[in-house]
C-alpha positions in Angstrom: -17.2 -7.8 2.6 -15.3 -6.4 5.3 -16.3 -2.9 6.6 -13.3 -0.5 8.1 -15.1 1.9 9.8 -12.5 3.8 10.7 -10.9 3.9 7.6 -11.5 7.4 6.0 -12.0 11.0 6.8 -15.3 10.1 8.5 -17.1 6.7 9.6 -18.4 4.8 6.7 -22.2 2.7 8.3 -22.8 -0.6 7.3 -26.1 0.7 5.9 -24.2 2.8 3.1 -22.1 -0.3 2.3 -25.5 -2.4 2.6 -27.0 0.2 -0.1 -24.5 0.4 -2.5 -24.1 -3.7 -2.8 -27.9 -4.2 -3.0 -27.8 -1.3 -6.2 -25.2 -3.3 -8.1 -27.1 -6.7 -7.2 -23.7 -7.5 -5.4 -24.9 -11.0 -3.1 -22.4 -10.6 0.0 -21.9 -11.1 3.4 -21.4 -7.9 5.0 -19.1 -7.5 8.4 -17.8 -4.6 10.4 -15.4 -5.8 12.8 -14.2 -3.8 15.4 -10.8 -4.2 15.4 -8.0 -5.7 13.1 -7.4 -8.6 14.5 -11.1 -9.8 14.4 -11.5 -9.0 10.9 -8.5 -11.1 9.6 -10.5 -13.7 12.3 -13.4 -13.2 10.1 -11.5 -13.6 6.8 -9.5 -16.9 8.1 -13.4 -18.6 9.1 -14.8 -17.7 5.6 -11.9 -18.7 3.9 -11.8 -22.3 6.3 -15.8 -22.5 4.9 -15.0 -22.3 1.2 -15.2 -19.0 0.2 -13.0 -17.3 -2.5 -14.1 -14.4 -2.9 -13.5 -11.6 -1.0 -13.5 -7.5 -0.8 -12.9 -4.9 1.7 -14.6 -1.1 2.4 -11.9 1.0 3.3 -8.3 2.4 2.3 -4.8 0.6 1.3 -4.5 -0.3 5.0 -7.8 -2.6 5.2 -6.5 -4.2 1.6 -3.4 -5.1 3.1 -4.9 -6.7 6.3 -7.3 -8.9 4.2 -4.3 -9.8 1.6 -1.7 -10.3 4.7 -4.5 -12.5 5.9 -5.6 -15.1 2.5 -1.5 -14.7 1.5 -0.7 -16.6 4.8 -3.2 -19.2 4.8 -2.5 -22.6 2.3 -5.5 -21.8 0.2 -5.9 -24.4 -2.8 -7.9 -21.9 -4.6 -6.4 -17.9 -5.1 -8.4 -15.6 -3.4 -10.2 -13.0 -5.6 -10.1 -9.5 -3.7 -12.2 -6.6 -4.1 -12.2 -3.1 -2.8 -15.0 0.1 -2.1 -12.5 2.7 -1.3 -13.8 4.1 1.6 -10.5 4.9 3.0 -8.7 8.2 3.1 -6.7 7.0 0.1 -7.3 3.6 -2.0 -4.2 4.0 -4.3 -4.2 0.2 -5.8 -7.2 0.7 -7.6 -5.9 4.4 -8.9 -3.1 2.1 -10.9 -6.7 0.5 -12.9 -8.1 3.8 -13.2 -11.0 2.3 -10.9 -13.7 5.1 -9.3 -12.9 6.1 -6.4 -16.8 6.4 -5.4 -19.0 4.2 -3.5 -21.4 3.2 -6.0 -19.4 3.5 -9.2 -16.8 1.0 -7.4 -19.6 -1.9 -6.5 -21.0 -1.8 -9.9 -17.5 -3.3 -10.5 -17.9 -6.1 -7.6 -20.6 -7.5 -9.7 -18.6 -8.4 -12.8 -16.5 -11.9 -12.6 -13.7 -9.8 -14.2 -10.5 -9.9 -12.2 -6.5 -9.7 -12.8 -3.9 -11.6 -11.4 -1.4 -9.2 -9.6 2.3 -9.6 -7.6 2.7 -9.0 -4.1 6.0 -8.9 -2.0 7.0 -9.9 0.8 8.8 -7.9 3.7 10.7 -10.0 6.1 13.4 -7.7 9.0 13.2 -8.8 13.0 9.3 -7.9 13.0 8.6 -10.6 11.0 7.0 -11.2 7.3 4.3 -8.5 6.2 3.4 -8.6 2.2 2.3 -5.4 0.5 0.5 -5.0 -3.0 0.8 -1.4 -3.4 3.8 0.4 -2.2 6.4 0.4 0.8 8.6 2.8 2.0 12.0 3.0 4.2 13.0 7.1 5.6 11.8 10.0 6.0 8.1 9.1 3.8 7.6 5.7 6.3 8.6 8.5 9.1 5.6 10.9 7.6 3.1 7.9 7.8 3.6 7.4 11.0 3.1 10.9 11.9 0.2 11.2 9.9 -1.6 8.4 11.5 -1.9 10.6 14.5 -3.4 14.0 13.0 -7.2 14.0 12.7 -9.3 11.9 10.4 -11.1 14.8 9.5 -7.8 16.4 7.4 -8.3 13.6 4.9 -5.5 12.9 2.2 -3.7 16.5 3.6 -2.8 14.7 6.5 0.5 12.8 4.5 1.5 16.1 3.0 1.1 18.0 6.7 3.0 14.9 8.4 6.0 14.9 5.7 6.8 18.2 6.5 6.7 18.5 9.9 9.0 15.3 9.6 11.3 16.4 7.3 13.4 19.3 9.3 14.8 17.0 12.0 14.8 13.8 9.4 18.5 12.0 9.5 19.9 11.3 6.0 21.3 7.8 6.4 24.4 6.1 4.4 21.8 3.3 2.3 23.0 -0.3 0.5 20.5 -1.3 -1.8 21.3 -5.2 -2.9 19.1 -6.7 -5.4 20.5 -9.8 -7.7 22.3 -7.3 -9.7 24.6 -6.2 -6.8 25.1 -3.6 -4.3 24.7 0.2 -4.7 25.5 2.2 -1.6 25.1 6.0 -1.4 23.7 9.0 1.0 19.5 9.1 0.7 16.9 10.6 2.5 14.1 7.8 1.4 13.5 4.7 -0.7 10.2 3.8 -2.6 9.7 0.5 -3.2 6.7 0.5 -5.8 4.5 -2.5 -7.0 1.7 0.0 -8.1 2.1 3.4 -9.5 0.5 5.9 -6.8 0.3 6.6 -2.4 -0.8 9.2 -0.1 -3.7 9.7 -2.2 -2.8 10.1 -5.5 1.2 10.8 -5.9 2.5 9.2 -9.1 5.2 7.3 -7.5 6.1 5.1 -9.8 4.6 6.0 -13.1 6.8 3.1 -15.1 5.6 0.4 -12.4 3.5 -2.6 -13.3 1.9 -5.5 -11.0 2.1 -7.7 -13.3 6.0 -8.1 -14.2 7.3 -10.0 -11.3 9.3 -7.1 -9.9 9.3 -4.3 -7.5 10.5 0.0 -8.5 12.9 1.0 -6.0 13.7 4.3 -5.4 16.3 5.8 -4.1 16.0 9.5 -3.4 19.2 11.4 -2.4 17.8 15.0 -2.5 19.2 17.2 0.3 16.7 18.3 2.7 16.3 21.9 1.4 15.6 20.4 -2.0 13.1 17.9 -1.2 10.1 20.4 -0.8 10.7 21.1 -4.3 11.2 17.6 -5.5 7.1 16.9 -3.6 5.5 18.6 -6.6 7.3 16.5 -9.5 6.8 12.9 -7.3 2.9 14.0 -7.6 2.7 14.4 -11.1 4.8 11.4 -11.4 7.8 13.8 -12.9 10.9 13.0 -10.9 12.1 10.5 -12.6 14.4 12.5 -14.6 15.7 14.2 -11.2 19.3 13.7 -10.6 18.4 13.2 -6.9 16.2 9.8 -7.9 17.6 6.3 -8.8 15.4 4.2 -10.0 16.2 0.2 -10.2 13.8 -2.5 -10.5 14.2 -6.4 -8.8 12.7 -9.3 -7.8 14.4 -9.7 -4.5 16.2 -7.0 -2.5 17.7 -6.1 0.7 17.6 -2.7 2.0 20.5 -1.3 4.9 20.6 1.9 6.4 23.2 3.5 9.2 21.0 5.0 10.9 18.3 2.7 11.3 15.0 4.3 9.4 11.3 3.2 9.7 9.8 1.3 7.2 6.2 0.9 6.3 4.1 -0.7 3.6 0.9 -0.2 2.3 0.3 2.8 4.9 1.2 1.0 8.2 4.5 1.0 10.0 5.3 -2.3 10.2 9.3 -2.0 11.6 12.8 -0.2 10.8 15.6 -1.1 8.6 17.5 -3.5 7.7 14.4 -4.7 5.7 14.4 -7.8 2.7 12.1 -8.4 0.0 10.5 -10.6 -2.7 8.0 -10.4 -5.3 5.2 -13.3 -5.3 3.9 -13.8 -8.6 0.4 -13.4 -9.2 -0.2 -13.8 -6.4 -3.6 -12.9 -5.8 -6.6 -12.0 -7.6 -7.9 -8.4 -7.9 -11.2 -8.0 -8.4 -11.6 -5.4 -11.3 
């Protein structure tokens, strides 16, 4: 178990983790590394000693270090992954209709019950990051940046805050989406690219998406910039579909080109900017439910 504490609108101890484990007669080996590169450290020397099973306290961010971690190692056995969401937002497990509370969520760590799910994989000039949840190119990757420097303390307002202040001076960018059924090009503001249904905290993204179906929900949102206030409340309740400023398309692989360049993130982390590829991995790894 690896402990974020600084995942979250306030610290998370090791003691609370400690507690909640010991109530659901969860047997672990419990770390809180102080930064990110010695907990992937941590995760590569338990995984080079035999250990398959693994689980992280913290938000989408912390799942994606420890999946980025097992996914590049040549494991023979898939990794099982777990999560306590003590994060500002675990969205993943809102796709399972897992608690969102600390105890409720480790009563689930005890069971042997677990679900292969996809991942994809990100490749531009940064390099190769894989996501489980959700990635984003435009003015939403833009508003994660943004929100990464307001307080902790605002808690899942922070993306809402960050998106607007974002949006006024936003560019719209001319967008070619390629996937293995050709090229769509068009004017957008943002595209979603969706392997579970919900981010920043509980927006229903991508209510038709599935981890299980070897393919990623792209977005494409073309809503002028007046208009996309008003689009905010449908993309929560997972009701924009039927907007004639959202095209949705799914794919297995993709490529994604923008002029302007925009930033892209995944899983809540800017990892680069456009132009951006991607694959889906097939059960890839195992999700501890």
């Amino acid at each position: 178990m690896v402990l974020n504490p600084a995942a979250g609108p306030r610290p998370t101890s090791p003691d609370e983790v400690k507690a909640a484990l010991d109530a659901a007669y969860v047997e672990h080996d419990l770390i809180a590394p102080g930064s990110a590169e010695e907990a992937a450290a941590a995760i590569r020397e338990a995984a080079g000693r035999g250990c398959a099973r693994f689980a992280v306290a913290g938000g989408d961010g912390t799942l994606n270090l420890a999946a980025n971690t097992l996914l590049s190692l040549d494991l023979d056995e898939k990794p099982v992954l777990g999560a306590l969401p003590t994060g500002t937002g675990c969205d993943l497990l809102r796709t399972f209709g897992l608690p969102q509370d600390l105890g409720p969520a480790a009563r689930h760590l005890a069971t042997d019950d677990a679900y292969d799910i996809d991942a994809a994989a990100l490749e531009g000039d940064w390099g190769t990051r894989w996501f489980l949840n959700a990635a984003q190119a435009g003015v939403g990757a833009a508003a994660v940046g943004a929100a990464a420097r307001l307080p902790r303390r605002m808690g899942v307002t922070r993306y809402p805050a960050a998106f607007c202040a974002k949006l006024p001076r936003f560019a719209r960018a001319q967008v070619t989406v390629t996937t293995e059924r050709g090229a769509r090009e068009s004017e957008a503001l943002a595209v979603i690219m969706a392997n579970g249904q919900f981010f920043a905290g509980g927006w229903n993204v991508a209510p038709r998406a599935t981890l299980i179906d070897g393919r990623i929900d792209i977005q494409v949102v073309n809503a002028a910039k007046t208009r996309a206030p008003a689009l905010v409340p449908k993309l929560i309740k997972g009701a924009h579909l039927q907007d004639p400023a959202v095209r949705r398309l799914t794919a297995s692989e993709f490529a994604i080109e923008t002029t302007p360049a925009w930033p892209v993130e995944a899983d809540g982390d800017l990892v680069g900017s456009t132009p951006v590829s991607g694959r889906v991995i097939p059960a890839a790894i195992r999700l501890s439910i």
